[in-house]
N, C-alpha and C positions, 0 to 999 in steps of 0.2 A: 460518435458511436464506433468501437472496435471489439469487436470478437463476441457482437451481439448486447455487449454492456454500453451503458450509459455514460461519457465522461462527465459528472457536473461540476466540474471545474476546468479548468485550463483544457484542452485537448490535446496542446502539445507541451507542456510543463506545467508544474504545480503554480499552484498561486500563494500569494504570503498571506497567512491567517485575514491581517488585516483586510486584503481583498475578499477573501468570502467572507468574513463578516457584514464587512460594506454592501456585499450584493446584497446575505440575507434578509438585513437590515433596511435593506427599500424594498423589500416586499411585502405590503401590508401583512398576508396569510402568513408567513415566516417572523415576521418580527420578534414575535413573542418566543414560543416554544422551541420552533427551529435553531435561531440565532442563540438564545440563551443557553440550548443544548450542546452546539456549537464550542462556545466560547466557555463552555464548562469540562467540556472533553479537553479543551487547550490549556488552559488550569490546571486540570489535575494533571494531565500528561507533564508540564513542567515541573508541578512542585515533586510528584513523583521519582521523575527521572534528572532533577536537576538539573534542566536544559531549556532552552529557547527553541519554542516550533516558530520552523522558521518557512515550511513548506504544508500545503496541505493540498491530496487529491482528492475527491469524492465521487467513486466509482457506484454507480448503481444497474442490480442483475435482475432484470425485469422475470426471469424464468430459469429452468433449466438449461434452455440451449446455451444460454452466456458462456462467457468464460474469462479468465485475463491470462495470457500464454506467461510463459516461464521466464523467469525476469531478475535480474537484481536491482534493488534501488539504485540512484545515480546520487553518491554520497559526499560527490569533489567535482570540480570542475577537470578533474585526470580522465573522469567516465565521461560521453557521449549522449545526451540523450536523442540523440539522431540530425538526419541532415539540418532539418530547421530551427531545431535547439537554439537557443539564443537564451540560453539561462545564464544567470549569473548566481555563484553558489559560495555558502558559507560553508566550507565544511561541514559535515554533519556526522553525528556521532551515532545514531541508531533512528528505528522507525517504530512506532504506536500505531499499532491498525485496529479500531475497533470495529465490530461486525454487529449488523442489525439485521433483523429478520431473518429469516427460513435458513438453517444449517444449510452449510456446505461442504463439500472436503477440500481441503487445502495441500498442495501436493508440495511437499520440501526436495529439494535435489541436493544432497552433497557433492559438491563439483571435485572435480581433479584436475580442470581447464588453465590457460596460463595463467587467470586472474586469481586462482585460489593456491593460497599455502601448502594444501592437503596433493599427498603424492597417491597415485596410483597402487593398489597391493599386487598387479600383474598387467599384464600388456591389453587385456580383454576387460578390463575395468576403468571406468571412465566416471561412475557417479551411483550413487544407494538413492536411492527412491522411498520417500513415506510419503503416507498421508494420514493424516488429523481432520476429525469432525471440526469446524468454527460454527458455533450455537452463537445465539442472539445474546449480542451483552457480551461477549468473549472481547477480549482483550491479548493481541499478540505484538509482544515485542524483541527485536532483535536488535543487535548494536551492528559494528562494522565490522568488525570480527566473520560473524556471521554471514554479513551481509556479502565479505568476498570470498567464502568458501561455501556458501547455498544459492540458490535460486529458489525462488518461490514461484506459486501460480494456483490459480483454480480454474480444475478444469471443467469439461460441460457433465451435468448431472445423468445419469442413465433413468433417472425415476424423476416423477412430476415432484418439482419442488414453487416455493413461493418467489417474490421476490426478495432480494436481499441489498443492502446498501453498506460499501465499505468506507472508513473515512478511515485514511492513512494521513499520521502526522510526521512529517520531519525532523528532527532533530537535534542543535548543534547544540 
């Protein structure tokens, strides 16, 4: 658990398809609808975007209070994903996040920090701030482009909302 959400996958790194599928898949109640759902989001993500998911998280926002703080994917082994990281990484080319249940807003940061290409327009600017509704069935994706000149994140809801479940897929 961090920042009130649910990790159900790895808690310190993603896991490769293959392992969430294999959990799904010994779980009687999952087997069917879960797993197939699964491994049908990994399908179209590839044939879609021409790539091999090579990484997959699965965040779940039990409420409004949740949240996941401000972040960019870790798309090389050049990024960090912190002290216990012990990932080993295919390069990855962009990320597929689809979104279930109860809209949220999703807050983007255009950064200006050392990892991002994009320069400052004056000494007092550092980053442009949006946010976007994510509805149930939305589908967000970003390459690495993107990925080193934003952050992303959602943050806690000010109004009662539902649960929500993200599945971000990786890559390469």
């Amino acid at each position: 658990k961090a920042g009130g959400k649910y990790i159900m996958s790895s808690t310190d790194r993603n896991q490769s398809p293959a392992a969430v599928l294999r959990l799904l898949e010994s779980i009687p109640e999952a087997k069917g609808g879960v797993a197939r759902g699964m491994r049908a989001l990994v399908n179209f993500t590839e044939a879609r975007y021409s790539c091999n998911v090579t990484a997959v998280q699965v965040n779940f926002h039990p409420d409004q209070s949740s949240f996941h703080a401000q972040h960019r994917d870790i798309f090389s082994a050049k990024q960090r994903g912190g002290l216990n990281c012990t990932c080993s990484f295919r390069t990855c080319v962009g990320t597929a996040c689809y979104s279930v249940g109860s809209s949220r807003v999703l807050m983007l940061d255009t950064m200006t920090d050392e990892f991002s290409s994009l320069e400052a327009c004056g000494e007092a600017c550092t980053r442009r701030t949006e946010r976007r509704w994510v509805d149930n069935g939305a589908l967000m994706y970003f390459n690495d482009a993107w990925n080193l000149t934003h952050t992303h994140g959602v943050p806690q809801c000010a109004h009662d909302c539902g649960p929500r479940i993200s599945i971000a897929l990786l890559c390469s």
